[in-house]
N, C-alpha and C positions, 0 to 999 in steps of 0.2 A: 504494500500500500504506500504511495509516496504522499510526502506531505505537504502540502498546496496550500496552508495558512502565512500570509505576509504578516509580520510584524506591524504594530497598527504604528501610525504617528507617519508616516509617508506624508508632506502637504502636498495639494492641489494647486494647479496654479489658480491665480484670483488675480481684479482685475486690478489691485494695489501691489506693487513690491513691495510695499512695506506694512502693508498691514495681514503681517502673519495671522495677526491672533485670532481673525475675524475669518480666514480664509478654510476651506473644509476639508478634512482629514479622509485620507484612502485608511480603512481602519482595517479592511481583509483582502487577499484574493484567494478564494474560494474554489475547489477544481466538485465540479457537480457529473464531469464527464470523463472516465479516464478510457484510453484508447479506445474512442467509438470509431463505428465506421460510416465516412461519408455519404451524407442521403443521396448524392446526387454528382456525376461527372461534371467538372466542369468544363466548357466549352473550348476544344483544343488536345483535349487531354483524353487517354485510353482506358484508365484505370486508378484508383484511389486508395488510398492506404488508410490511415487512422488523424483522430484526433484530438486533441484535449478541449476540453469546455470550461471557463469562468465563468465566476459572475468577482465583481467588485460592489463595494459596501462602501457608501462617502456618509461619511456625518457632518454635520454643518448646522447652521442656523436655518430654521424651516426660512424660505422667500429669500436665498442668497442665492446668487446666481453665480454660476462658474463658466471661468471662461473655457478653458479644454482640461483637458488628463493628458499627462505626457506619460509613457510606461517603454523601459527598453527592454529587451526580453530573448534570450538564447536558449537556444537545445542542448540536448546532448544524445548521445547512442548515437546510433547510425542510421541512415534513412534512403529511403531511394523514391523520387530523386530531386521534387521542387516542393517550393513553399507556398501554402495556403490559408486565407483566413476568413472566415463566417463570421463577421462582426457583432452583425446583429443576432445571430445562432437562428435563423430561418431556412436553412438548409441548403442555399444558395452561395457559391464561394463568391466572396468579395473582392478579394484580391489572390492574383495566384504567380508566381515570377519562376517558369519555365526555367529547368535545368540548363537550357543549354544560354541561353541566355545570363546566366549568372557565369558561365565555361566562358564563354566568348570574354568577360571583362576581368576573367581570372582564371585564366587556363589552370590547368589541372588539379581544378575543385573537382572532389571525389567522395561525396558528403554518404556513401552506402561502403567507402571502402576507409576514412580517417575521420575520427574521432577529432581529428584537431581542429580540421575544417568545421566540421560541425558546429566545434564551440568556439568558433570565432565568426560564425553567423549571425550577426547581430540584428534584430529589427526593432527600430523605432518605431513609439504608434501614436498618432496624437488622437483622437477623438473629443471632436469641438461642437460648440454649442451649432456651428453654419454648416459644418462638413468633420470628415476624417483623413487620414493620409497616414500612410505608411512610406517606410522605407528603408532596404535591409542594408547592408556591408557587411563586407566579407574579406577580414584583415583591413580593417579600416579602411578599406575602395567604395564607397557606395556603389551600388550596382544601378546603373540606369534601366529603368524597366520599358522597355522595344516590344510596344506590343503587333509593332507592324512585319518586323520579322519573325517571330518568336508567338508561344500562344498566352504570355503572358499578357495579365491586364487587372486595372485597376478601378473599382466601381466605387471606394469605398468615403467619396466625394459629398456623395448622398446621404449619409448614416452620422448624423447628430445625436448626442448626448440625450436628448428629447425619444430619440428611436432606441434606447435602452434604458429609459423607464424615470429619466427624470423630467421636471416641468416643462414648462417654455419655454426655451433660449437654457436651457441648465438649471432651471430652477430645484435647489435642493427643495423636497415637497416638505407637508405639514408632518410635524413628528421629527425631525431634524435627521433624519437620514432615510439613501435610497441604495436599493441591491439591485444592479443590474439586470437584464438578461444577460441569456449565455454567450460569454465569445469564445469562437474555436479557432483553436491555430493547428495547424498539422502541416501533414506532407499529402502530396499528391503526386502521381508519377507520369511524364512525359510519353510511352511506349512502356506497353508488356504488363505483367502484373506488377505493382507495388509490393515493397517489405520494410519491414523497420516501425519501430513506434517511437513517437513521442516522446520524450522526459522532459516535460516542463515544470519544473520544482517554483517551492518560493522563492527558492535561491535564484533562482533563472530571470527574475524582476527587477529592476531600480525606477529609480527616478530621474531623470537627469537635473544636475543643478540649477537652477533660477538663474540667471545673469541677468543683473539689473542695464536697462536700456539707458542707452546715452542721458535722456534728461532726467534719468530716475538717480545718476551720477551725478551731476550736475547740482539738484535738489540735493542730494550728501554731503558732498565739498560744501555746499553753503552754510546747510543744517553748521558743518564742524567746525567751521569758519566761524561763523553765527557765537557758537559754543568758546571759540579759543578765546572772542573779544569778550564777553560776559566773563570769563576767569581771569583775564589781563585787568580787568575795571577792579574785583574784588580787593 
């Protein structure tokens, strides 16, 4: 049984850098599906393998609005032989980035024959109040997703915060926290039957850091500035 509980206290992003206190906590990620199998081929593709399901848990203040979730997120084990995701977990893949297409911008990626590849597959995921997006690398390359040569493609434009169970625009609802629907990430395979499963741990999760933008800089320098002439005066 693997264990898919995230340590609570993760922040979300919100629409202040600086007003942590106010902003709303990822308090779990949840695994409700361990190696299922794909309802459905996706479009390109021969055959389907396995794979995992979430949900996430945000607390907040009921009528707070969040701007997106950032989540970065690796495998492991070995798998044959592309990568897929069901956002919204409606059976439909969302996004799916063809094996050879990920070959093409990093030759002798061999993610059913090295362990190492595998864990240096990194996918970013933002899911926002307007849209979502993904996007993986592979040894620190991002890999540009070609869906005109390749059968990969990427739907997941359409799938807001709102389409996995929070209010309008991200509204955290009344009760001061909401639990996702399921999102699935897996493997799916290019040609032939698929093999390999899944291991996405809690450990397999981050955040990426906050970097406060140019004018949220700017407002700092002054705040300290601000702060050094008030201790000069005393």
């Amino acid at each position: 049984m693997k264990s898919k509980l995230l340590h609570a206290g993760l922040l979300l992003s919100a629409s202040c850098f600086f007003n942590v206190a106010s902003a709303g906590m990822l308090t779990s990620i949840d695994l409700i599906t361990d190696n299922g199998s794909w309802p459905a081929i996706a479009p390109g593709f021969e055959s389907g393998s396995a794979y995992d399901g979430f949900t996430l848990t945000v607390e907040g203040a009921a009528g707070e609005v969040m701007s997106d979730i950032n989540l970065e997120f690796n495998f492991s084990g070995l798998f044959d032989d592309s990568l897929a995701i069901d956002l919204n977990g409606d059976g439909i893949i969302d996004y799916a980035l063809d094996f050879y297409n990920i070959h093409d911008q990093s030759p002798g990626y061999t993610p059913w024959g090295s362990d190492r590849d595998v864990a240096n597959t990194v996918t970013r995921l933002t899911i926002g109040a307007t849209g979502s997006s993904a996007t993986v690398s592979v040894y620190d390359t991002d890999i540009i997703l070609d869906s005109t040569n390749y059968a990969s493609f990427d739907n997941l434009g359409a799938i807001t915060l709102e389409d996995l169970g929070f209010g309008a625009g991200g509204t955290i609802l009344d009760g001061g926290s909401v639990t996702t629907g399921e999102m699935r990430f897996g493997y799916i395979n290019i040609a032939g039957p698929g093999s390999g499963m899944p291991e996405i741990t809690s450990a397999s999760f981050s955040q990426p850091a906050e970097v406060p933008e140019p004018s949220s800089l700017a407002i700092l320098a002054l705040a300290m500035t601000g702060l050094g002439v008030r201790r000069l005066k005393k």
